[in-house]
Each structure stands twice: as C-alpha cells, then as structure tokens.
C-alpha positions as CSV (number, residue, x, y, z in Angstrom):
1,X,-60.0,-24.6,-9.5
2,X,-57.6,-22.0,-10.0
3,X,-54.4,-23.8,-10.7
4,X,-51.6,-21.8,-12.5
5,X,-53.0,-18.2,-12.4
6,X,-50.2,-16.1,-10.7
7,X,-52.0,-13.1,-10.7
8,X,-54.2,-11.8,-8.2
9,X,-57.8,-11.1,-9.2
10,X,-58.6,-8.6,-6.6
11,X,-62.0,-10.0,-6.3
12,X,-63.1,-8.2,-9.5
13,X,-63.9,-9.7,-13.4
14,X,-61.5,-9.5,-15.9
15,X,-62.9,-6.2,-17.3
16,X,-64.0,-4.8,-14.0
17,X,-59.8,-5.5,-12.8
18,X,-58.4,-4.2,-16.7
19,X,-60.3,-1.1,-16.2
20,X,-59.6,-0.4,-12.7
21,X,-56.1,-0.8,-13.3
22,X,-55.9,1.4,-16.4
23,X,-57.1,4.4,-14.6
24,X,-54.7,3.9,-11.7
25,X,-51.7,3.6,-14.0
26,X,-53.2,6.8,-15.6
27,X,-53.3,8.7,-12.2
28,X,-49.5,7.5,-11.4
29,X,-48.5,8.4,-14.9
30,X,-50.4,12.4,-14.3
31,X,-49.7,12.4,-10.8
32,X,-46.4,10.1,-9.9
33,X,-47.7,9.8,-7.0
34,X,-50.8,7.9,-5.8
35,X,-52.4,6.3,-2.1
36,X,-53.3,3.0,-2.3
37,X,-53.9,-0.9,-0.9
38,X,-50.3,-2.9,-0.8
39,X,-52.0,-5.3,-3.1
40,X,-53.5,-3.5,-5.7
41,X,-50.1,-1.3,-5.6
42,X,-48.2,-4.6,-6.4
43,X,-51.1,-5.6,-9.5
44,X,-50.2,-1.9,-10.6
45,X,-46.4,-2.5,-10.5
46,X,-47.1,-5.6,-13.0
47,X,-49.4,-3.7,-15.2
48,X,-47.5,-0.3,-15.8
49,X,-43.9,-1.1,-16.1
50,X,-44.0,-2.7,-19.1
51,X,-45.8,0.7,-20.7
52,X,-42.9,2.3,-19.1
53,X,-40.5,0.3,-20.9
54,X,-42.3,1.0,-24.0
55,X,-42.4,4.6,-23.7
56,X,-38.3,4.1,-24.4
57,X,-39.2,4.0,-28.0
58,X,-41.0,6.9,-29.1
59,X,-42.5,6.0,-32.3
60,X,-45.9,5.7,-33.2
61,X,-46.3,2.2,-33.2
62,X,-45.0,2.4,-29.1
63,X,-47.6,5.9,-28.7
64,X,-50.4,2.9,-30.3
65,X,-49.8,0.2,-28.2
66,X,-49.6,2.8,-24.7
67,X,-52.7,4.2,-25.8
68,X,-55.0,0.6,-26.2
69,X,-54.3,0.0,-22.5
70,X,-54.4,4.1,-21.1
71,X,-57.2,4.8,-23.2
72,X,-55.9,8.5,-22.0
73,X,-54.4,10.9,-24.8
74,X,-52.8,13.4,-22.0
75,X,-51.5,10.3,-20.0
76,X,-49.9,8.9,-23.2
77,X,-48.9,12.3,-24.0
78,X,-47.3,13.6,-20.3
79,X,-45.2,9.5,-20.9
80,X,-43.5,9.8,-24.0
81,X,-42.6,14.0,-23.3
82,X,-41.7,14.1,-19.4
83,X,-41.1,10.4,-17.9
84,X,-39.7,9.0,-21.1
85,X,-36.9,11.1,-21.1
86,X,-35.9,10.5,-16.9
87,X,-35.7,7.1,-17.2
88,X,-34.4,6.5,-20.3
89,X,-30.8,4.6,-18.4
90,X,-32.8,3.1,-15.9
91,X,-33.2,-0.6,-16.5
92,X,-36.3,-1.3,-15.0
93,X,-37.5,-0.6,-11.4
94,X,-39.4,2.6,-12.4
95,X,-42.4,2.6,-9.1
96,X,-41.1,2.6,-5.3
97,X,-44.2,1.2,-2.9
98,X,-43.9,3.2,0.3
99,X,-46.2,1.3,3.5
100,X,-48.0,4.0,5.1
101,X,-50.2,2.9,7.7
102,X,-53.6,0.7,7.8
103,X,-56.9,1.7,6.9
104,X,-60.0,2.5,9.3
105,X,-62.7,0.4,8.7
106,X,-61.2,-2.9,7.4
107,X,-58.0,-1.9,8.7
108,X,-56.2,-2.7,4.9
109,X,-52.4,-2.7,4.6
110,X,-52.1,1.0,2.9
111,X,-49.2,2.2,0.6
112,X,-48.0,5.1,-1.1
113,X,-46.9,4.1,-5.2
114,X,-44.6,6.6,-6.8
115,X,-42.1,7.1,-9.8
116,X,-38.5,6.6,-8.5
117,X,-37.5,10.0,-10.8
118,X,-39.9,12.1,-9.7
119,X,-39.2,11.8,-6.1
120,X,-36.7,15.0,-4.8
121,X,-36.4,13.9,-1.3
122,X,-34.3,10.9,-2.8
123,X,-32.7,12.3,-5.5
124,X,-31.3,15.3,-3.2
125,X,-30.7,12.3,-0.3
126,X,-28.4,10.5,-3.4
127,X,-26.4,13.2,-4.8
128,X,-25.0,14.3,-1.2
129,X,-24.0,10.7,-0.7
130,X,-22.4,10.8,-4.1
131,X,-20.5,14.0,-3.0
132,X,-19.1,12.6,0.6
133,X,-18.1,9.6,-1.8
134,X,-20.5,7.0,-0.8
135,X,-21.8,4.9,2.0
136,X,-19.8,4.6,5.5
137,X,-17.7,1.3,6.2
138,X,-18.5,-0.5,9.1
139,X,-14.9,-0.6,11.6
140,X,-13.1,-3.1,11.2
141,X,-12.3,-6.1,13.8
142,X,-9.3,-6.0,15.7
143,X,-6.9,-7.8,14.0
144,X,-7.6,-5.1,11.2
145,X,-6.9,-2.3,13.2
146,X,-3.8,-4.4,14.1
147,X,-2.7,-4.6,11.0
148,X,-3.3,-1.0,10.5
149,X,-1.2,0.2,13.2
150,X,1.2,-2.1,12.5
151,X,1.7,-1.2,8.7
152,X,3.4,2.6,9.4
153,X,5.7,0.8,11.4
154,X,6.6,-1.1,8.2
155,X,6.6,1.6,6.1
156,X,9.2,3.2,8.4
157,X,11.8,0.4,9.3
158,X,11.6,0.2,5.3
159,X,12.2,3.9,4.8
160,X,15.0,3.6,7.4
161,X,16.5,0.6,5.3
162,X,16.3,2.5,2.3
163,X,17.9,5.8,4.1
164,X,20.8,3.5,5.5
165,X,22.2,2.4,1.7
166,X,21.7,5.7,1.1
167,X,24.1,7.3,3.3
168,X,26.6,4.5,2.6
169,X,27.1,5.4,-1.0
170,X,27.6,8.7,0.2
171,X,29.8,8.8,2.2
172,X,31.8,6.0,0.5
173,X,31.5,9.0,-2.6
174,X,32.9,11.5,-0.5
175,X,36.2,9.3,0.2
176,X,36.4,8.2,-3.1
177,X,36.4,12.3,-4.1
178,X,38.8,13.2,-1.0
179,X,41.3,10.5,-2.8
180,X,40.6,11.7,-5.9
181,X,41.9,15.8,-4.5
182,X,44.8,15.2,-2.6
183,X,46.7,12.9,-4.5
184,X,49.4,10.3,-3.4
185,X,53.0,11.5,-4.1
186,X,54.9,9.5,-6.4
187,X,57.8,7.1,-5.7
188,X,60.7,9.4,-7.1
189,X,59.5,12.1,-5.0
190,X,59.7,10.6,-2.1
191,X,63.4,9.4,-2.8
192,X,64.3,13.2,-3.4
193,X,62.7,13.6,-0.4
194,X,64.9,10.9,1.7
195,X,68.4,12.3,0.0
196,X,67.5,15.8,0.9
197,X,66.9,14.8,4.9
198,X,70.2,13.1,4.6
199,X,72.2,15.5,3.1
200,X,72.3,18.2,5.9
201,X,73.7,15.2,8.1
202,X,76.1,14.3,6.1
203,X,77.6,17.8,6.2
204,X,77.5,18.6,10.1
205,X,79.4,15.2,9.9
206,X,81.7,15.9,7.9
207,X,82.0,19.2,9.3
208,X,83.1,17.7,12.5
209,X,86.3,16.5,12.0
210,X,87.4,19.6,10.4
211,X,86.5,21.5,13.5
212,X,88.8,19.0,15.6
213,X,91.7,19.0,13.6
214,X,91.7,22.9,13.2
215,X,91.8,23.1,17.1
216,X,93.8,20.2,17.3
217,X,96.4,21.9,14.7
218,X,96.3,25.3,17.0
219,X,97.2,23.4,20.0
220,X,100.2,21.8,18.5
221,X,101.5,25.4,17.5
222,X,101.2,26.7,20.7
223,X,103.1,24.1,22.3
224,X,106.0,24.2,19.6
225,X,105.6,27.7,20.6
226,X,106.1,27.3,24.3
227,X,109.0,25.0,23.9
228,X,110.7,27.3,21.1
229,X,110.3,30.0,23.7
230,X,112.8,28.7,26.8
231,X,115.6,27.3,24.0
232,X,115.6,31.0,22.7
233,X,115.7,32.8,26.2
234,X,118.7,30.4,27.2
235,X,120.7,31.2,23.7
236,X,120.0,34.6,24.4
C-alpha cells in the first residue's frame, strides 16, 4: 500500500528517479529550456525550486548543498553567477511548463519547462504592457456609461452655480465703487441750492410792481397835462 506518499514515482526506484531528475534539473539550469512529459516536468518543478531558492545565498555552505544534489560543478557554477542574480526579487515561481503537443508512439502529454527570466518573448510582451500602462478594462454596463454621461452634466450645472455668485459679487462691487465716485451732495448744499432758484423769482416779482407804477405814474402826468392844457388856452 502506498498510503501518504504525495509524490509521484514515475515508475522508477528511488535512485533510478534521484538520478534522473538531477540531470534534468542540470539541463534546465545549462539550458533554461528543456522538452519534456507533463509529469516528469511537474516532479522537476518540485525538485529544482528549492535549489533555486538556495542559490539566493551565495555562500559556500548554499554552493555545498546545490552541489550534493547537481553533482555538476558548471551547473552549480552557471546558478550562483547568471540565474542567481535574475531572480533574486522573485518570490518563488522560477519554471513556466508550456503544453506542446502529444507524443507519437504512446501519444504522452508533452511540455516545454523553462526559467520565467530567461524567456525574451515574455519579458519584451511585459515591458510594452507596462508602457501602455497596463491591462485593458472590460466596458462598463449601462448604468455606468449612464453615470458617465451624466457626470459632465454635473460638473457643468455646478460650474454654472459657481459662475452665478460670481458675477453677483461683481457686479454688486461695481455699484458699491460707482457710490463710492460720485458722491451724494450734502444737506446745506442743497439748501443753497433751493434759495438760489428762489431768488431770481423773487426779483422779477418784485420788479413788477415797479414797472406798473412807473407807467401808471406817466399816465397820471399826461392827463394833468391835458387838463392843464384847455384852462391855459381859455386864460389866454
């Protein structure tokens, strides 16, 4: 019985499966790239990430414990100098499994295993995306481009009640500068004023009378006149 063992055996020993997977993890690690079955491409996954995540630490004790599963000095060499350094922020996920196609013969689900750093389709793929400033949206429904439409309209009645204050104040400065220039005359002018209208009235009036009684006073002397006249003739 084979109760509580997780991982897959691949129909191999324990040394025959140890070795095997060594010298693929030492092909990926020369390579980054290798073809292979789905399955043995997932056993690889759990066998060489950990190495990767010890390759972080470049000390001799980490070069030590890489090298008792590699068994590969160029291998343990080409990790801690070229791979180390590209995923040094990464934390964990270093191996992308890519299904291919299936195999002639036993017609095996095939696979292509790489580094995720070592790919330049991808990379090149990420860094345009990272220019345009990221993925596309999905459009909204239609109450959101509702609410889109109808936001402008917002924007403008409240620019319109802001404007309308506005001109208030200004024009209500405007009077309050007009006052300010022209000045009410005082009371004491004004009563100069009044007694200056009056006065020329007062004088045609008065000059009035004056008028009549000088005419009046010529008429009386022409009448003593004509009556002086006839006593005189008849003396004479």
């Amino acid at each position: 019985m084979r109760h509580r063992k997780i991982y897959n055996q691949l129909s191999r020993t324990s040394s025959h499966r140890n070795a095997m997977l060594s010298n693929m993890a030492v092909s990926l690690i020369l390579h980054k790239r290798i073809n292979t079955t789905v399955t043995k491409a997932k056993a690889l996954r759990a066998y060489v990430e950990p190495l990767l995540t010890k390759s972080k630490e470049d000390t001799t004790h980490s070069r030590r414990v890489v090298f008792s599963y590699l068994q590969n000095k160029e291998a343990v060499t080409e990790l801690f100098r070229e791979i180390s350094p590209k995923i040094a922020d990464r934390p964990g996920g270093y191996t992308r499994i890519i299904k291919t196609d299936f195999r002639l013969g036993d017609n095996a689900d095939m696979c292509m295993m790489e580094l995720v750093d070592f790919n330049d389709v991808y990379l090149a793929k990420e860094s345009v995306s990272a220019d345009k400033g990221g993925r596309r949206r999905r459009r909204g429904s239609g109450k959101a481009r509702k609410d889109q439409a109808a936001a402008p309209a917002v924007e403008e009645t409240t620019k319109t009640e802001v404007e309308q204050p506005e001109m208030i104040v200004e024009q209500q400065v405007d009077e309050t500068l007009e006052e300010i220039q022209t000045p009410e005359p005082r009371v004491d002018d004004k009563i100069v004023e009044e007694q200056v209208d009056e006065t020329p009235d007062e004088t045609q009036t008065s000059k009035l009378p004056v008028d009549d009684k000088i005419a009046e006073s010529q008429d009386s002397q022409k009448d003593t006149e004509d009556t002086e006249s006839p006593s005189k003739e008849k003396e004479a």
